[in-house]
C-alpha positions in Angstrom: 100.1 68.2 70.5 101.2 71.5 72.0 103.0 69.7 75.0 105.1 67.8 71.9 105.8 70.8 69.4 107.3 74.0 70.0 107.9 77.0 68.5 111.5 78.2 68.9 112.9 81.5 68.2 116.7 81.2 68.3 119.4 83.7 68.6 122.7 82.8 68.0 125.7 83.1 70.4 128.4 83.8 67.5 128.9 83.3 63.7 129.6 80.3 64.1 126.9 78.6 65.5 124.7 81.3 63.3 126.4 79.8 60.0 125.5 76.2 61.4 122.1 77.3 62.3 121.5 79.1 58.6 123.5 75.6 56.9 120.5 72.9 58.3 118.1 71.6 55.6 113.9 71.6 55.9 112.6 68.8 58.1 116.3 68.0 59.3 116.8 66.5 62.7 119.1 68.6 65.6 120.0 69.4 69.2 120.4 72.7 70.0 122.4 73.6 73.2 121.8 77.2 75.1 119.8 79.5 77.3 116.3 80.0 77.3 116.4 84.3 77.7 114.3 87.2 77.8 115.4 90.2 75.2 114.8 93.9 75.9 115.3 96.3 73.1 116.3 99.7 74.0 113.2 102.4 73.1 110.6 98.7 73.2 107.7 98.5 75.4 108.3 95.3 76.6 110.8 92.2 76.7 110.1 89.4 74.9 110.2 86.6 77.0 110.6 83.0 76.6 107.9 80.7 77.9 109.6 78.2 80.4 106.7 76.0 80.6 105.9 72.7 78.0 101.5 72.8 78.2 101.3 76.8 77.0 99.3 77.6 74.0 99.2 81.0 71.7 100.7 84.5 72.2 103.8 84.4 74.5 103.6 80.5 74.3 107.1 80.8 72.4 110.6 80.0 73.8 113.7 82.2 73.1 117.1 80.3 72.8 120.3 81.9 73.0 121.7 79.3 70.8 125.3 78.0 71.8 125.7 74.6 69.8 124.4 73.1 67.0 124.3 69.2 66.0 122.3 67.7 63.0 121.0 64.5 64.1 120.8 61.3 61.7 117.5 60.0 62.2 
């Protein structure tokens, strides 16, 4: 299961792509084009960085996208 589900944390490159992001429906379908990144807050501890592996599991097992395109899929 965890190398087929992921837990995706994404950022969005402009307004546009955030409006598309904030426009899909529950359970919809999409491709998502962009970076996997790590983000640094200044004053932070740490970064948060993405995992860039598929067979992780718990805390840090997350990936960060830096969102570029959006497209809803019809299933």
């Amino acid at each position: 299961m965890a190398r087929q589900s992921a837990n995706v944390h994404c950022l969005p490159a402009d307004s546009t792509v955030r409006s598309a992001l904030l426009d899909l429906q529950m359970n919809a379908f999409v491709e998502l084009k962009g970076f996997l990144v790590e983000v640094q807050k200044t004053g932070a501890p740490q970064a948060w960085r993405s995992s860039l592996v598929r067979d992780d599991q718990g805390a840090g097992a997350c990936e960060i996208l830096w969102v570029t395109d959006v497209r809803e899929l019809t299933p």
